[in-house]
C-alpha positions as CSV (number, residue, x, y, z in Angstrom):
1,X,50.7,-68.2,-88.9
2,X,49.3,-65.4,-90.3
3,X,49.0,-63.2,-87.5
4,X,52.8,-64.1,-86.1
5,X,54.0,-62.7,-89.4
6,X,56.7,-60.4,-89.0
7,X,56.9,-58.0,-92.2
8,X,54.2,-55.7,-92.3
9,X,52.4,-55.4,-89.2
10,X,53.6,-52.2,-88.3
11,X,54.0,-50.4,-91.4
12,X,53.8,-46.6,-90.4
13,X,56.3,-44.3,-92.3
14,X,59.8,-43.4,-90.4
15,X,59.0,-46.1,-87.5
16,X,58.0,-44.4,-84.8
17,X,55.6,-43.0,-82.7
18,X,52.8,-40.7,-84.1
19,X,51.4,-37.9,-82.5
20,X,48.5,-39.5,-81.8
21,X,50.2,-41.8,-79.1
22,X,49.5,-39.6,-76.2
23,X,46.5,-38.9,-74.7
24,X,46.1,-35.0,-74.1
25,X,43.8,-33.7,-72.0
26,X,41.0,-32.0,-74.3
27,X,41.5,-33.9,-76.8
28,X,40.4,-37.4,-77.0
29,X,38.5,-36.2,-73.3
30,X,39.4,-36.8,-69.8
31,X,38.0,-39.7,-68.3
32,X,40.0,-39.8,-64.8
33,X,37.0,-38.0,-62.6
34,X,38.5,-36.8,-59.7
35,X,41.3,-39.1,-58.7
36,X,45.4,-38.4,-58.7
37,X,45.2,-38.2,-62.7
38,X,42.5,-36.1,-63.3
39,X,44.5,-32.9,-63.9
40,X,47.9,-35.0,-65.8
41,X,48.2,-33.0,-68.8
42,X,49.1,-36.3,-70.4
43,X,48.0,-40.1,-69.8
44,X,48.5,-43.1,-71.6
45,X,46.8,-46.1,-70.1
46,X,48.1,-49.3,-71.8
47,X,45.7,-51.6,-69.4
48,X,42.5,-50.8,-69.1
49,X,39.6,-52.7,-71.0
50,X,38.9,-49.2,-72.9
51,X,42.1,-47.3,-73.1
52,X,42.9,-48.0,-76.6
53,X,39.4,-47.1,-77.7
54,X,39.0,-44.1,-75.9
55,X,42.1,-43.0,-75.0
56,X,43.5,-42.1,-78.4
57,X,46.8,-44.3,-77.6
58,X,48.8,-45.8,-80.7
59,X,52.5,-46.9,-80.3
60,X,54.2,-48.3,-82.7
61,X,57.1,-50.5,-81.9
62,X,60.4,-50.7,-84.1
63,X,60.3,-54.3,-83.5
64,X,57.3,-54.1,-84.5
65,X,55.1,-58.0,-84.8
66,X,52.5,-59.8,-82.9
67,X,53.8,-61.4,-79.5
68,X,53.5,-64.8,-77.6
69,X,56.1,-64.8,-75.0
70,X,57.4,-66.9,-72.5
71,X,54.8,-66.3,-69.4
72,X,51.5,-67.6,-72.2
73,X,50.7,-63.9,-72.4
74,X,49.1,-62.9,-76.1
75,X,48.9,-59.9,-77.9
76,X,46.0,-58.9,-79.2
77,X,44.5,-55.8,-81.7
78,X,41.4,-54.4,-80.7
79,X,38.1,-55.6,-82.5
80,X,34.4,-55.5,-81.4
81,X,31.8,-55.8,-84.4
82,X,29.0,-55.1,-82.2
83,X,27.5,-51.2,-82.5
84,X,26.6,-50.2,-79.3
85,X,28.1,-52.4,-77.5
86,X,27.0,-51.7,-73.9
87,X,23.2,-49.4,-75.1
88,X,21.0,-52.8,-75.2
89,X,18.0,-50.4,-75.7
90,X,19.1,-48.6,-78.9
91,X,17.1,-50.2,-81.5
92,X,18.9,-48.5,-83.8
93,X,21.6,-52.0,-83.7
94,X,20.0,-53.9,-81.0
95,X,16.7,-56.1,-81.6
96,X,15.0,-55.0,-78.5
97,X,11.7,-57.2,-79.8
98,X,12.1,-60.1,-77.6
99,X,11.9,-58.1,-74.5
100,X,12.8,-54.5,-72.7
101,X,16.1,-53.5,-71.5
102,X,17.0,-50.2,-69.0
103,X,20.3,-48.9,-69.6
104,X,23.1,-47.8,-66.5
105,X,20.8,-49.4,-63.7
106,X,23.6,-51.1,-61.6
107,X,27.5,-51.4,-61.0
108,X,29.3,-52.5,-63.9
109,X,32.1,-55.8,-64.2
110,X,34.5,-52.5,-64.6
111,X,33.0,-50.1,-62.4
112,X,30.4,-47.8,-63.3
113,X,26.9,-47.4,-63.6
114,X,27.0,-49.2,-66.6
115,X,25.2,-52.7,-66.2
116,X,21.6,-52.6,-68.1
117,X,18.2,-55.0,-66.9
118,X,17.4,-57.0,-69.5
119,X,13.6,-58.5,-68.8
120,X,12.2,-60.8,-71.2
121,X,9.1,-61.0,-72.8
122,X,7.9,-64.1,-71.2
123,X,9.0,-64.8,-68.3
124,X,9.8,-68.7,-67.6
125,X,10.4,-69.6,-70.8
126,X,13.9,-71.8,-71.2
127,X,16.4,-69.5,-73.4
128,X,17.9,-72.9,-74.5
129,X,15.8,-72.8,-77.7
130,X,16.8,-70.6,-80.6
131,X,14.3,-68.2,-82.2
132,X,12.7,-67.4,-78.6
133,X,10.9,-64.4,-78.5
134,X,13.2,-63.8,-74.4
135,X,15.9,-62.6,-76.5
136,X,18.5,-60.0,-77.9
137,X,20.4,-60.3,-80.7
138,X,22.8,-57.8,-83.1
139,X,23.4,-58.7,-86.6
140,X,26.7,-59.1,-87.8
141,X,26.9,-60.1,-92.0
142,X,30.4,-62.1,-92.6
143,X,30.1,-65.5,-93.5
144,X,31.9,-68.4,-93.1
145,X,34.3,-66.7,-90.4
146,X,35.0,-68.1,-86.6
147,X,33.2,-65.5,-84.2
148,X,33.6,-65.6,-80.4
149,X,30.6,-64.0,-78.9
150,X,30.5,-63.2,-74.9
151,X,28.8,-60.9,-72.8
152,X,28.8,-60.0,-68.9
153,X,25.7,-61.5,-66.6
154,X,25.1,-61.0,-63.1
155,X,21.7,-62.1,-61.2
156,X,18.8,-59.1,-60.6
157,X,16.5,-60.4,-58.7
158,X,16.4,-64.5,-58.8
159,X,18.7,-66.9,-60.2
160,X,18.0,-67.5,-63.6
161,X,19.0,-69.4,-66.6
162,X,20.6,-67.9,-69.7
163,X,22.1,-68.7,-73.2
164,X,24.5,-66.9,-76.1
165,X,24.7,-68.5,-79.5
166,X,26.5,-68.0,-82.5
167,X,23.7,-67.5,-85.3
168,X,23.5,-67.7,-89.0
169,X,21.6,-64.6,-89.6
170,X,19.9,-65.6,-92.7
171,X,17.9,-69.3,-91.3
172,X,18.1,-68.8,-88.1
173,X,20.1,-71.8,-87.1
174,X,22.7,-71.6,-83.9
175,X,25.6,-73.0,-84.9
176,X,26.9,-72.9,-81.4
177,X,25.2,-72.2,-77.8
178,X,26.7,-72.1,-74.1
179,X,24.0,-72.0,-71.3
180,X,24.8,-70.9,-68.2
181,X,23.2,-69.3,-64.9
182,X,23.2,-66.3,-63.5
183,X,25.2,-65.8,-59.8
184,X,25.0,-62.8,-57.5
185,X,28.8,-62.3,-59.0
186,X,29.6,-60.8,-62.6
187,X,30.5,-63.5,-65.0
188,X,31.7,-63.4,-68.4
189,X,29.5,-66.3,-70.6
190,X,30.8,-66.8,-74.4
191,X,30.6,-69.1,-77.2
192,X,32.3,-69.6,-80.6
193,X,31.4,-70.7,-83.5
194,X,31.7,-70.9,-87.2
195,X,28.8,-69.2,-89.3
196,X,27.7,-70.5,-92.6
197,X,29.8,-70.6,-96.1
198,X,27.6,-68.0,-97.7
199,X,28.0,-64.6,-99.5
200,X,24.6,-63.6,-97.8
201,X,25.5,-65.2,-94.0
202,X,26.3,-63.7,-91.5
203,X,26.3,-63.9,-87.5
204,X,24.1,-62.6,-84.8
205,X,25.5,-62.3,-81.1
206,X,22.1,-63.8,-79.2
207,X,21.1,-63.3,-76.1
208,X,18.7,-65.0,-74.2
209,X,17.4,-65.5,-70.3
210,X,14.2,-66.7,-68.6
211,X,14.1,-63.9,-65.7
212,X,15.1,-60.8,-65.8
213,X,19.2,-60.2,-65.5
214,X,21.6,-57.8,-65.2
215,X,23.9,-58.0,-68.3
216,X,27.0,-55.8,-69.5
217,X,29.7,-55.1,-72.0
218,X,28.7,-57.4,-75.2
219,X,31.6,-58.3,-77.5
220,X,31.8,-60.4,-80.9
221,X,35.0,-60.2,-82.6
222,X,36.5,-62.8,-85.3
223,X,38.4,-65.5,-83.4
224,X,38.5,-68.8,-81.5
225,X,40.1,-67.2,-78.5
226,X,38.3,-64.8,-76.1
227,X,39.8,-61.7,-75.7
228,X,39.5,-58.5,-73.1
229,X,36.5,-56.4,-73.9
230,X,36.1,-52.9,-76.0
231,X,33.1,-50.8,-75.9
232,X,32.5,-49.5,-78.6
233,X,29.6,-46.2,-79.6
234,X,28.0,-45.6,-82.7
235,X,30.9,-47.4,-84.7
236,X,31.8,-50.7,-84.4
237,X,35.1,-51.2,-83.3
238,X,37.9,-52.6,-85.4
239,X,41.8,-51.8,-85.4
240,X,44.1,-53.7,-87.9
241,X,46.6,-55.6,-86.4
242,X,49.1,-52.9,-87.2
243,X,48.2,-51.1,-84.3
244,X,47.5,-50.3,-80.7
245,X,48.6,-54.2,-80.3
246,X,47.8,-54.7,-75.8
247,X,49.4,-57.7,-74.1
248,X,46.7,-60.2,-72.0
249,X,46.4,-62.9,-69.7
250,X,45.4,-65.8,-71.0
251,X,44.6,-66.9,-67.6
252,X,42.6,-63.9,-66.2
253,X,41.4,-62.5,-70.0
254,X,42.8,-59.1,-68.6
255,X,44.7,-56.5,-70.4
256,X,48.5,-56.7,-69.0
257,X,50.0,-53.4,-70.6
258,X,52.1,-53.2,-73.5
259,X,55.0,-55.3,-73.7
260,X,58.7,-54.3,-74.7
261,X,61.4,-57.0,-75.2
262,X,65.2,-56.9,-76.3
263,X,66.0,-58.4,-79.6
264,X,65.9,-61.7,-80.5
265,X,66.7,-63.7,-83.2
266,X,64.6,-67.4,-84.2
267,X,67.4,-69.2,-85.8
268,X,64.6,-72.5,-86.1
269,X,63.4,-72.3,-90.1
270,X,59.6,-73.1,-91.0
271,X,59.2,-72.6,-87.2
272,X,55.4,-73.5,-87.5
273,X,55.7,-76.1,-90.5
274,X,57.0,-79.5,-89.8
275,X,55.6,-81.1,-92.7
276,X,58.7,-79.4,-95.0
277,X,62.4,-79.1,-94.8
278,X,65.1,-78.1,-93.0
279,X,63.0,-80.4,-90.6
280,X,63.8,-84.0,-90.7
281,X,61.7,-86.6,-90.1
282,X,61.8,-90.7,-89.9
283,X,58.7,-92.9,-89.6
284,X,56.5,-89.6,-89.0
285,X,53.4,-88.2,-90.8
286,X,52.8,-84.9,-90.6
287,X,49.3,-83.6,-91.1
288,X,49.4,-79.6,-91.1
289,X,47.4,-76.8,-89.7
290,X,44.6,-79.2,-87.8
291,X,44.4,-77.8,-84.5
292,X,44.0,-74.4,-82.8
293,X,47.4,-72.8,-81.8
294,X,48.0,-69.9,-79.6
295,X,47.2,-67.6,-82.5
296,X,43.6,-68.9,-82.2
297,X,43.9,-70.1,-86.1
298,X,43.9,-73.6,-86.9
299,X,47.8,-73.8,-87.6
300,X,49.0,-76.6,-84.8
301,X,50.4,-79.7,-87.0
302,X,49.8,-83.2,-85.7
303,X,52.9,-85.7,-85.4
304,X,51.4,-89.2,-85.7
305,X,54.2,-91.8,-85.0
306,X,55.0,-94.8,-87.2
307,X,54.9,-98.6,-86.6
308,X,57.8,-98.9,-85.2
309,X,58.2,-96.6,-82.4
310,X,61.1,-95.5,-83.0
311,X,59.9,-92.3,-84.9
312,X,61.5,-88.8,-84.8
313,X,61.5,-85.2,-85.9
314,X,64.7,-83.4,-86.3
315,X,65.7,-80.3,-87.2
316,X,69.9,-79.2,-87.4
317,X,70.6,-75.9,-84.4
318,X,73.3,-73.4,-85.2
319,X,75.7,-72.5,-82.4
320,X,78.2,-70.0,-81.4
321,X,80.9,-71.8,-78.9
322,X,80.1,-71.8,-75.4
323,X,76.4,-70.1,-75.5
324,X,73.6,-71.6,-74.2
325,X,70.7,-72.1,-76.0
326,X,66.8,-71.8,-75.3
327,X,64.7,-74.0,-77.0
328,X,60.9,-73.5,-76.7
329,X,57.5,-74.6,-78.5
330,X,54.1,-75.4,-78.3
331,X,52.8,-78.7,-77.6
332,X,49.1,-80.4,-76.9
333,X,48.5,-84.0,-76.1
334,X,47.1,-86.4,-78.7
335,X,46.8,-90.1,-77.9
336,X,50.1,-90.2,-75.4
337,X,51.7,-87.8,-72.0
338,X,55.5,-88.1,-72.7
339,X,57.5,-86.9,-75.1
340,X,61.4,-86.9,-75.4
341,X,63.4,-83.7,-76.6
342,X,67.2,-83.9,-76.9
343,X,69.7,-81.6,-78.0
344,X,73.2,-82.7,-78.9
345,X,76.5,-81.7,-81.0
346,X,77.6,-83.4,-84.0
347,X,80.4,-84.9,-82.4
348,X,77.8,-86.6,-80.0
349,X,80.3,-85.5,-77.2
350,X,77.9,-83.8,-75.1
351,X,73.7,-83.8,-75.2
352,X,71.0,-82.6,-72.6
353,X,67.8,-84.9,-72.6
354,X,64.7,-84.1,-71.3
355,X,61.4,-85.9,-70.6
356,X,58.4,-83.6,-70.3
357,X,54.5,-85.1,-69.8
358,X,51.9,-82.9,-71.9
359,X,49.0,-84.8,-69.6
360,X,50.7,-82.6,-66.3
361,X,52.8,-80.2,-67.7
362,X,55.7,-81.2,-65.7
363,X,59.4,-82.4,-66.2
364,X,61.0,-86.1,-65.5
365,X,64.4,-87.0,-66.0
366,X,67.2,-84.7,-67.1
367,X,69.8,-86.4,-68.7
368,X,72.9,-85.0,-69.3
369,X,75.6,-86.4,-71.4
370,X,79.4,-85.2,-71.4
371,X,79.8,-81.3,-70.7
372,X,76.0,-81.0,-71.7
373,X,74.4,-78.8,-68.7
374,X,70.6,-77.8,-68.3
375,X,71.3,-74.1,-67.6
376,X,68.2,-73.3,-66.0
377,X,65.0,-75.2,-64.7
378,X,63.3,-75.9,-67.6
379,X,59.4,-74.9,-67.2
380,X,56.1,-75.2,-69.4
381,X,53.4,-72.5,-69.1
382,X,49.7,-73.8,-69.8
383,X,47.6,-71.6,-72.3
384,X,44.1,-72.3,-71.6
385,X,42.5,-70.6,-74.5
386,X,44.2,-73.1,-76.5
387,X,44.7,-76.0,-74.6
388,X,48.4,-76.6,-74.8
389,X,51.4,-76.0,-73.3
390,X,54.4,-73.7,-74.0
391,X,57.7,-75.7,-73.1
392,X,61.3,-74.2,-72.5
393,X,64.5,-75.8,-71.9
394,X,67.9,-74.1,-71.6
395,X,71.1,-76.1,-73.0
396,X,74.8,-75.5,-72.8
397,X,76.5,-78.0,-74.7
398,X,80.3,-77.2,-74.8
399,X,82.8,-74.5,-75.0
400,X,83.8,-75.6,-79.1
401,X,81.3,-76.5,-81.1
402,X,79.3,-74.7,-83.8
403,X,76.6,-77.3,-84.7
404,X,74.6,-79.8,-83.2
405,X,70.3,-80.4,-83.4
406,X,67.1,-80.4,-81.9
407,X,65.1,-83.9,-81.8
408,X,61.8,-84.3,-80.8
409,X,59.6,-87.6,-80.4
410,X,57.4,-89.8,-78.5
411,X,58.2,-91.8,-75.6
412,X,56.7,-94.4,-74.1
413,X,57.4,-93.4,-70.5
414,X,59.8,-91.1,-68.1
415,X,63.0,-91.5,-69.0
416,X,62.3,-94.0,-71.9
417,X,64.3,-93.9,-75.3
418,X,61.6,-95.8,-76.9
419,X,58.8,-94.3,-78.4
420,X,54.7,-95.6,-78.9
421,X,53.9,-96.8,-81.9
422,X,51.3,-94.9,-84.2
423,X,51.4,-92.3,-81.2
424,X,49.9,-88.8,-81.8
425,X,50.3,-85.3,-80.6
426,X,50.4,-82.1,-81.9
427,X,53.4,-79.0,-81.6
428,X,53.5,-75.4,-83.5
429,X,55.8,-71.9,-82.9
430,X,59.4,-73.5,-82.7
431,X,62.3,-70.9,-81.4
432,X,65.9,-71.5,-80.8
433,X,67.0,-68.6,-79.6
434,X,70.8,-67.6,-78.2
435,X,71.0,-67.1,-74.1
436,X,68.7,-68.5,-70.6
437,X,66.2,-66.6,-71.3
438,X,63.3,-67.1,-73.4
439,X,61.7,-64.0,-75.4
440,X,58.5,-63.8,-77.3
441,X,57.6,-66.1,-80.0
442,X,59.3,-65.2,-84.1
443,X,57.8,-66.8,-86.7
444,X,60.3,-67.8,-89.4
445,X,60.1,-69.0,-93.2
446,X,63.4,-70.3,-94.9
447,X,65.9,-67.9,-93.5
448,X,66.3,-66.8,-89.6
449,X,64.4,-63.7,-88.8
450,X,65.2,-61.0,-85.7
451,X,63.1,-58.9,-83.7
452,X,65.0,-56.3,-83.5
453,X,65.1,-54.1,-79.7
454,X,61.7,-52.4,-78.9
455,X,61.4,-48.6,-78.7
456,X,59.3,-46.0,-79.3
457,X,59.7,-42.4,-79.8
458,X,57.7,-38.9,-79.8
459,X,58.0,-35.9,-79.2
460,X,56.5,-33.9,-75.9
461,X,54.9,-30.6,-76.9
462,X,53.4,-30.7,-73.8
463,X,56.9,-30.8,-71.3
464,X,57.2,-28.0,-69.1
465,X,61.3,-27.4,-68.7
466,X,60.6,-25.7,-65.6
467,X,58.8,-28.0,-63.0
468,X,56.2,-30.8,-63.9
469,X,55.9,-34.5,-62.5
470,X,56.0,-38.0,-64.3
471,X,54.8,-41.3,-63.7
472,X,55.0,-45.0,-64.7
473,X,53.6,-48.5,-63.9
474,X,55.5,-51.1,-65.3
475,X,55.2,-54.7,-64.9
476,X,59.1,-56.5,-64.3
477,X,59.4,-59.5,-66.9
478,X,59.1,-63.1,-65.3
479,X,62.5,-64.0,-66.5
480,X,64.9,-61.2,-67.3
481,X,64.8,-57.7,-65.9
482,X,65.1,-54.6,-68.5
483,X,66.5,-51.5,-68.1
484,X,65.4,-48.0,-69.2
485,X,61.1,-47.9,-69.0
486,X,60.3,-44.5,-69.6
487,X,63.0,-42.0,-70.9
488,X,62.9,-37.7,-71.3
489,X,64.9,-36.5,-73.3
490,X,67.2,-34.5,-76.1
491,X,70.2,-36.9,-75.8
492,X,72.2,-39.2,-73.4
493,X,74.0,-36.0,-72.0
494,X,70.0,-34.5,-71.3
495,X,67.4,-36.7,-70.1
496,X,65.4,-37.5,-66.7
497,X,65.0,-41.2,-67.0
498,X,63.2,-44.0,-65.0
499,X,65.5,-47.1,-65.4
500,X,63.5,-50.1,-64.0
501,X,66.9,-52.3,-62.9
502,X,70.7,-50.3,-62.4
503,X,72.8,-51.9,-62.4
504,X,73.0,-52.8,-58.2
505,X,69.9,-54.0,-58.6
506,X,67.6,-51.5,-58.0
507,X,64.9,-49.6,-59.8
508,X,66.2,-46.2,-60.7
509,X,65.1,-42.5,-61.3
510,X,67.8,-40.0,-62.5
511,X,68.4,-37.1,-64.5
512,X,71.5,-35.7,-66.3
513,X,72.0,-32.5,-68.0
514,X,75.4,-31.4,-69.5
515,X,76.4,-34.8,-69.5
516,X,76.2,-34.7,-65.7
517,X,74.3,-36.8,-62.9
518,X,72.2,-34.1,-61.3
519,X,70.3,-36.5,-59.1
520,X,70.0,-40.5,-58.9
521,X,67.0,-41.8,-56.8
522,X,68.0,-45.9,-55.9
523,X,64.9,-48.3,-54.9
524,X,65.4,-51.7,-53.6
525,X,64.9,-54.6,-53.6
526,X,64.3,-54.9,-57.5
527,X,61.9,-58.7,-58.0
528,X,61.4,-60.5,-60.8
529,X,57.2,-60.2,-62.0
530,X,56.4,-57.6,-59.9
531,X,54.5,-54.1,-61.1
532,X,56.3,-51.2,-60.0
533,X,55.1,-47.6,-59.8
534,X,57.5,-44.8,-60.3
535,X,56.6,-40.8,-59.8
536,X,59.0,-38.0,-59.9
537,X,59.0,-34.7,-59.3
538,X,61.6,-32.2,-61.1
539,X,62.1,-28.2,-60.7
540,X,65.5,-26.6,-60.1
541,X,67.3,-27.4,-57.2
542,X,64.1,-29.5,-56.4
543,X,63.9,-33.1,-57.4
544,X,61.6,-36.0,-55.5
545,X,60.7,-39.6,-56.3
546,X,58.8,-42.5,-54.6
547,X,58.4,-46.1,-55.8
548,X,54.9,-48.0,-54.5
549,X,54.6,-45.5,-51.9
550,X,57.8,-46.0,-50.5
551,X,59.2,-42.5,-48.4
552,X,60.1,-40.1,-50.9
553,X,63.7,-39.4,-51.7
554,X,64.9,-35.8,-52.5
555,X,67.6,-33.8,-53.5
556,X,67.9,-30.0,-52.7
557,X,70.3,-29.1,-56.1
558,X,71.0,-29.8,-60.0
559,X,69.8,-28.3,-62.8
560,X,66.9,-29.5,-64.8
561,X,67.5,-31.7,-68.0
562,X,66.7,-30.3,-71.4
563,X,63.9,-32.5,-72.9
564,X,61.8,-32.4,-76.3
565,X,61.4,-36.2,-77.1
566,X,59.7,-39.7,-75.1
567,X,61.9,-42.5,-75.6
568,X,59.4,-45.6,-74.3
569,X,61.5,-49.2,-73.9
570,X,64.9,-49.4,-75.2
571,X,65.8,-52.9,-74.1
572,X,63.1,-53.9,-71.2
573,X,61.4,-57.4,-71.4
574,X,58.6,-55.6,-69.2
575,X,55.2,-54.6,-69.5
576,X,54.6,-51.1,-69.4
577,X,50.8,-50.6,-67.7
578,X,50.3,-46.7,-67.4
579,X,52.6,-43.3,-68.0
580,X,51.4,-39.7,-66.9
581,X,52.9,-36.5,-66.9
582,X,52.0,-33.4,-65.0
583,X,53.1,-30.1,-66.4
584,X,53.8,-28.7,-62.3
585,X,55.7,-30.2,-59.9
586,X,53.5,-32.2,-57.6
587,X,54.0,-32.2,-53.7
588,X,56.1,-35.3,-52.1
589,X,52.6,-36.7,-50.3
590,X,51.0,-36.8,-54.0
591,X,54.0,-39.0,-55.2
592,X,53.8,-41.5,-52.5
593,X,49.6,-41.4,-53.3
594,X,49.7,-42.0,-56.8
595,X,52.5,-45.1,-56.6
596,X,50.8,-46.7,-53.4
């Protein structure tokens, strides 16, 4: 569990946001053409499939550490190996011997003229074979190392069949192929593999088709899970996992922002190893790190069941009287669907059981046991990258006790207390956390470990305290609404702040100065997973906002805040897509335009 570990990853001196974090216009180069952002003086775009490689954006969090949270969304850092990434006819990286290739010929998967024809050199000949001459192929030299490699296909003319391997560089030999044909839609085709154990090996990312064929945006990056593309120039793109950390759907393989939680605390120990102690286990073998997890690593253990069927893993759960408890893990079939988890006090005076089947991902009986409640539905999301599911459950056991445990096992049907004997499955990324709400994933050793509140601060060189215009797109959490999302400002008693759920319920957009409201802009109805898009407008005795185009609220009076600092989070399980700031006040019709 490397890349879940939580010392380290963001390592940057005093915590906080450097100046490279915003994107200034002139300085890394605007890229927004025309539209509502081409003249915002500042732009940070936290969801697009090139903003943190061209944009210039790093954040750093204080809290800091890779995330898996409780919708299956992943965080990933940056990487493609590739040079060139989207210039197929640069034979300066690109073998362009096994055919010819014209770059920017046709629409793009993202948009642009961007999409190259590649026409190989024999036409007709199956790409299925490796070390045909009707291919393209960029040498990559690390050895014995997972790669994923993918590109983007789309049909020119006919129909036509294609391949992408995984290479060794040195003989030749595709150590992994998927074969696939070309639609009249953009498709994303990938393959991983695992390239010799060799100082001299390497991978090549190899491309292959029997007509000619649009293709787009290659990628090759070191993992078993594919990940959102980055182009990438005359360097190949790599970011340690320290920074510019996105958030995407595992579902859709699209950036989702950047994602700010409150803290939390993992109270499990050796949350992603079974096989030692404080977890108990009776007539269980534990076998560890044998399966792909969410990380994309093989660090899943597999649970095989004794003889007897009555087998068990255990571990003991701390508790503060009266507080519910969320319990959540990961969890991929083996040789059976159900499995049996049960938490309980040590008095066995009050227990919540639950049956859960890993073959449908859905719930059976929910047994509970003297004043043991299930606070909330439990749920399991599917990660399809991995092929598992997350599972959550949310407990109240009583008002008085201060210990009790967690037990897992096999059972042989819904609502069985029986297990199956010699029974396999596999589980990895334990958390028992305090409250009904499940947050991202903390991997633990031997003591608890807390993620401590997101938040991330800079300072704005570039605010005007005279008039200008700001702008977020935010993404509400699935399970908990946040608070503040984007905050300017010296102090409490001066700041114009964008609070994505007030306390009625509603997204707000307010500003004080003096340590008094000058103005407080209310949007209803505030929903659960829903992207919102906040612009205000600010000058003296002047202020305007709209949410998703809604009709623009304004107030005639107040004085503008003092503000010399960005305060980004603060609290907010969201995901924050896209902030812009404009150093004039924009008119009212421009605020409903850029939110609709």
């Amino acid at each position: 569990m490397a890349e879940f570990a939580q010392s380290g990853l963001f390592g940057k001196v005093g915590l906080f946001c450097q100046k490279g974090l915003f994107w200034q216009k002139g300085l890394f180069g605007n890229k927004t053409g025309s539209g509502p952002f081409s003249d915002a003086v500042m732009r940070m775009n936290f969801a697009g499939p090139e903003s943190a490689a061209l944009n210039g954006v790093s954040a750093t969090r204080l809290g800091g550490s890779m995330r898996y949270n409780a919708q299956g969304f992943r965080e990933y850092a940056p990487e493609n190996l590739l040079f060139r990434s989207n210039e197929f006819s640069n034979s300066a990286n690109w073998d362009v011997a096994g055919g010819s290739t014209t770059n920017n010929v046709a629409i793009g998967p993202y948009g642009g003229m961007t999409a190259s024809r590649f026409t190989p050199a024999v036409l007709g000949q199956p790409p299925s074979v490796t070390g045909s001459i009707n291919r393209k192929y960029q040498q990559i030299t690390v050895a014995n190392t997972v790669f994923t490699n993918s590109i983007w296909i789309k049909t020119d003319v006919v129909d036509t069949a294609v391949a992408i391997h995984v290479v060794d560089a040195q003989s030749d030999i595709s150590r992994a192929v998927t074969n696939a044909v070309s639609t009249g839609t953009w498709q994303r085709i990938f393959v991983t593999g695992m390239t010799q154990a060799s100082g001299v090996g390497g991978v090549r990312l190899l491309f292959a088709s029997t007509e000619a064929v649009l293709i787009a945006d290659a990628q090759c990056d070191r993992s078993a899970i594919l990940r959102p593309y980055f182009r990438t120039t005359a360097d190949a793109f790599f970011k340690p996992r320290a920074f510019e950390n996105q958030t995407y759907n595992p579902t859709t393989l699209q950036p989702e922002g950047y994602l700010w939680e409150n803290s939390a605390t993992n109270q499990c120990l050796q949350s992603n190893n079974l096989a030692v102690s404080p977890w108990g286990k009776v007539d269980t073998t534990i076998t560890s790190n044998v399966r792909m997890g969410a990380s994309g690593q093989l660090d899943m253990d597999l649970i095989t069941e004794g003889a007897t069927g009555n087998s068990e893993i255990v571990q003991a759960l701390t508790l503060v009287a009266g507080e519910t408890k969320a319990i959540h893990f990961d969890v991929a079939r083996g040789s059976h669907d159900w499995i049996r988890i049960q938490i309980y006090n040590n008095s066995f005076t009050a227990a919540v059981t639950y049956w859960f089947n890993m073959a449908t991902g859905l719930f059976g009986t929910i047994a509970q046991a003297g004043t043991g409640l299930s606070m909330a539905t439990p749920y399991a999301v599917w990660h399809p990258a991995s092929q598992l599911w997350r599972v959550f459950t949310f407990t109240y056991l009583d008002a008085s006790s201060t210990s009790g445990n967690v037990y897992i096992d096999a059972a042989a049907s819904n609502g069985a207390a029986t297990g199956i004997p010699n029974s396999t499955r596999y589980q990895g990324c334990h958390q028992f956390e305090a409250g009904i709400n499940a947050s991202s994933y903390v991997a633990t050793g031997t003591t608890q470990v807390t993620r401590v509140t997101d938040v991330c601060l800079g300072t704005t060189p570039w605010f005007n305290a005279l008039e200008g215009t700001f702008y977020i797109s935010v993404q509400t959490d699935a399970n908990n609404a946040g608070f503040d999302s984007l905050y300017l400002g010296a102090s409490a008693a001066e700041r114009m702040t964008v609070r994505l759920k007030g306390s009625s319920n509603t997204t707000n957009s307010f500003g004080i100065s003096g340590n008094v409201s000058q103005y407080d802009f209310a949007f209803a109805p505030f929903v659960k997973d829903t992207v919102y898009k906040v612009a205000q407008s600010y000058k003296a005795n002047s202020f305007a906002a709209s949410r998703n185009g809604s009709v623009v609220q304004t107030d005639a009076s107040g004085t503008v805040s003092t503000a010399n600092q960005i305060i980004i989070g603060g609290g907010a399980p969201q995901r924050i897509k896209e902030i812009a700031y404009w150093n004039t006040q924009k008119p009212n019709d421009f605020l409903q335009q850029v939110t609709t």
